[in-house]
C-alpha positions in Angstrom: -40.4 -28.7 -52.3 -39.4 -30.4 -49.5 -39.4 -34.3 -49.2 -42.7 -36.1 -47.4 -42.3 -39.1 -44.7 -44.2 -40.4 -42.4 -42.6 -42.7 -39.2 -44.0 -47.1 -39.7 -43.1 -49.2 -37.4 -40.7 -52.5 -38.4 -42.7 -55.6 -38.7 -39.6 -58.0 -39.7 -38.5 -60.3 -37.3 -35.1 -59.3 -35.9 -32.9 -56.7 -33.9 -35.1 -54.1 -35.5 -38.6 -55.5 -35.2 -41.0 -53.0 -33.0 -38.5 -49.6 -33.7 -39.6 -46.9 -35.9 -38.0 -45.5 -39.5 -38.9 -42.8 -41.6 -40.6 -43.7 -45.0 -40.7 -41.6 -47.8 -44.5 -40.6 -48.5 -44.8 -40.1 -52.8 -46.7 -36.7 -53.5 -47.3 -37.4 -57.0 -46.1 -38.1 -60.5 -43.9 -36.3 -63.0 -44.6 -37.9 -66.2 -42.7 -37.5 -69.7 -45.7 -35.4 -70.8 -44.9 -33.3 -67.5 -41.3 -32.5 -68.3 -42.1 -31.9 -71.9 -43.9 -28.9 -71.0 -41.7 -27.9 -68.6 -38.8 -28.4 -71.2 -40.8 -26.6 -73.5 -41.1 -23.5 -71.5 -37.4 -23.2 -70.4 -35.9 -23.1 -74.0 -37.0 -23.1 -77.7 -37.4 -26.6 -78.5 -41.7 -27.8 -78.8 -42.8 -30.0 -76.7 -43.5 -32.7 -79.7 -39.8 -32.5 -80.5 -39.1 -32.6 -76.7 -41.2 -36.1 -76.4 -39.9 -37.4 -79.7 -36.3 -37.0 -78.1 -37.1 -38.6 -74.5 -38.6 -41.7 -76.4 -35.7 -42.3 -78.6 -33.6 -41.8 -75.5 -35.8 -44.8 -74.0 -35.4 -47.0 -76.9 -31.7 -46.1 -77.1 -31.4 -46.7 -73.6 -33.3 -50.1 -73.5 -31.3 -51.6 -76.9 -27.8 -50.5 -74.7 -28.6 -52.1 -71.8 -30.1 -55.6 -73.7 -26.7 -55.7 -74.7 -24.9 -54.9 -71.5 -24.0 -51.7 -71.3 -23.8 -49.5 -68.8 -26.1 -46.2 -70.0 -24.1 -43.2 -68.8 -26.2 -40.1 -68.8 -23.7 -37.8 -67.3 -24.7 -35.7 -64.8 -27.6 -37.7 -63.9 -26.3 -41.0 -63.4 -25.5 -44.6 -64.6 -28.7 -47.4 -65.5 -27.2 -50.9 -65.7 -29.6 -54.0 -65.3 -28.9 -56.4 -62.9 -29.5 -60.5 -62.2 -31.4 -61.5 -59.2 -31.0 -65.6 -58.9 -31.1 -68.3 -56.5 -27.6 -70.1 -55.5 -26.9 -73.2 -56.6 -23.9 -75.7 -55.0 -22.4 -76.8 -58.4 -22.2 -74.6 -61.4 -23.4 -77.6 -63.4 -26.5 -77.0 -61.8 -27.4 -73.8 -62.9 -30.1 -73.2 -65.2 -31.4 -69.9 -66.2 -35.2 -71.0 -66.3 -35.1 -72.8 -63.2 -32.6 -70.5 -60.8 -33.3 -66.9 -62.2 -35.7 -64.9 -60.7 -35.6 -61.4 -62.4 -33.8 -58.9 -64.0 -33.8 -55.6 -62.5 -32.6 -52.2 -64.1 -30.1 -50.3 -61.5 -29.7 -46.8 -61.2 -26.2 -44.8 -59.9 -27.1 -40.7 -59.7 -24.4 -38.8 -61.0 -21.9 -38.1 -57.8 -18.8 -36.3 -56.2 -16.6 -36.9 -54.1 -17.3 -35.0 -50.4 -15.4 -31.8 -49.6 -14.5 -32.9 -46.3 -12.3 -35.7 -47.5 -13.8 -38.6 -45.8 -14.4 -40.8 -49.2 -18.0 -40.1 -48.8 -20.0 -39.5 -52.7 -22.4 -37.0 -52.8 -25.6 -37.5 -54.7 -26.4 -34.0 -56.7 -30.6 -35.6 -56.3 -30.4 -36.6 -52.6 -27.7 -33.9 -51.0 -29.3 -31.0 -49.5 -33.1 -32.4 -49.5 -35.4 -30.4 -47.0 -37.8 -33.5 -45.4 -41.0 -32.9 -43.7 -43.1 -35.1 -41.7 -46.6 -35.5 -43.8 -49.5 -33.7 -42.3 -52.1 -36.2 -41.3 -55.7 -35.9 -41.9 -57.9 -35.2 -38.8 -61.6 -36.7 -40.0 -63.2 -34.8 -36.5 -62.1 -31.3 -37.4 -62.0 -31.7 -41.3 -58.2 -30.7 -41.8 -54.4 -31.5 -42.2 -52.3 -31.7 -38.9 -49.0 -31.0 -39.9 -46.2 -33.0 -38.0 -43.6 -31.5 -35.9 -40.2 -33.0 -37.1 -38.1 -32.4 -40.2 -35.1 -30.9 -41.2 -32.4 -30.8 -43.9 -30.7 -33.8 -45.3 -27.1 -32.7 -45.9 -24.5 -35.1 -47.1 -21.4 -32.3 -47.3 
């Protein structure tokens, strides 16, 4: 299944303002019922014991990182949360309820290094993605106009 987008223009004040970028369009949701199912039909566990597993994983995952840790889940990746705050001048200053704004949780995918030796990491869930400019819907003739750019996404 190739990867959606559709071209917006940049709004932001700057170098950039007025030029065009690609921007992922979402085509759905794959929910932990979803994957269940689809865990269930690709080996012998049920899907209740497949759900049971992937909420324990959550509630391993969230005590881990409370504490923080770095959740390695090899082969997919690394989740580590993160503090977003404002700056302050002297670190006598600082207060947690005044200068932090949120905590985030990061995500790494699971990477190797590039073949061709130029230090570059290469994402297993990005590398190789086929992209596909979204159709747009023509309200006159009742139907999807598919767009005329795309390609492959390779990283190696």
């Amino acid at each position: 299944m190739p990867i959606h987008y559709t071209l917006q223009q940049n709004n932001f004040k700057g170098k950039e303002q007025g030029k065009w970028y690609a921007h992922a369009v979402k085509q759905g949701e794959l929910t932990i019922d979803d994957i269940a199912t689809q865990i269930e039909a690709a080996c012998s566990m049920r899907k209740s014991d497949v759900v049971a597993v992937l909420m324990e994983l959550k509630d391993i995952m969230e005590r881990g990182l409370k504490a923080g840790m770095v959740v390695n889940l090899e082969k997919m990746g690394k989740f580590y949360l993160s503090i977003k705050s404002e700056c302050v001048d002297d670190p006598k200053d600082f207060r947690v309820d005044k200068h932090v704004r949120e905590i985030v949780c990061k995500y790494t995918p699971d990477g190797h290094r590039s073949k061709l030796r130029d230090g570059r990491i290469v994402r297993s869930f990005t590398n190789n993605c086929e992209l596909v400019e979204q159709s747009q819907y023509s309200p006159d003739k009742h139907s999807y106009k598919q767009g005329t750019r795309g390609g492959t996404f390779r990283k190696e």
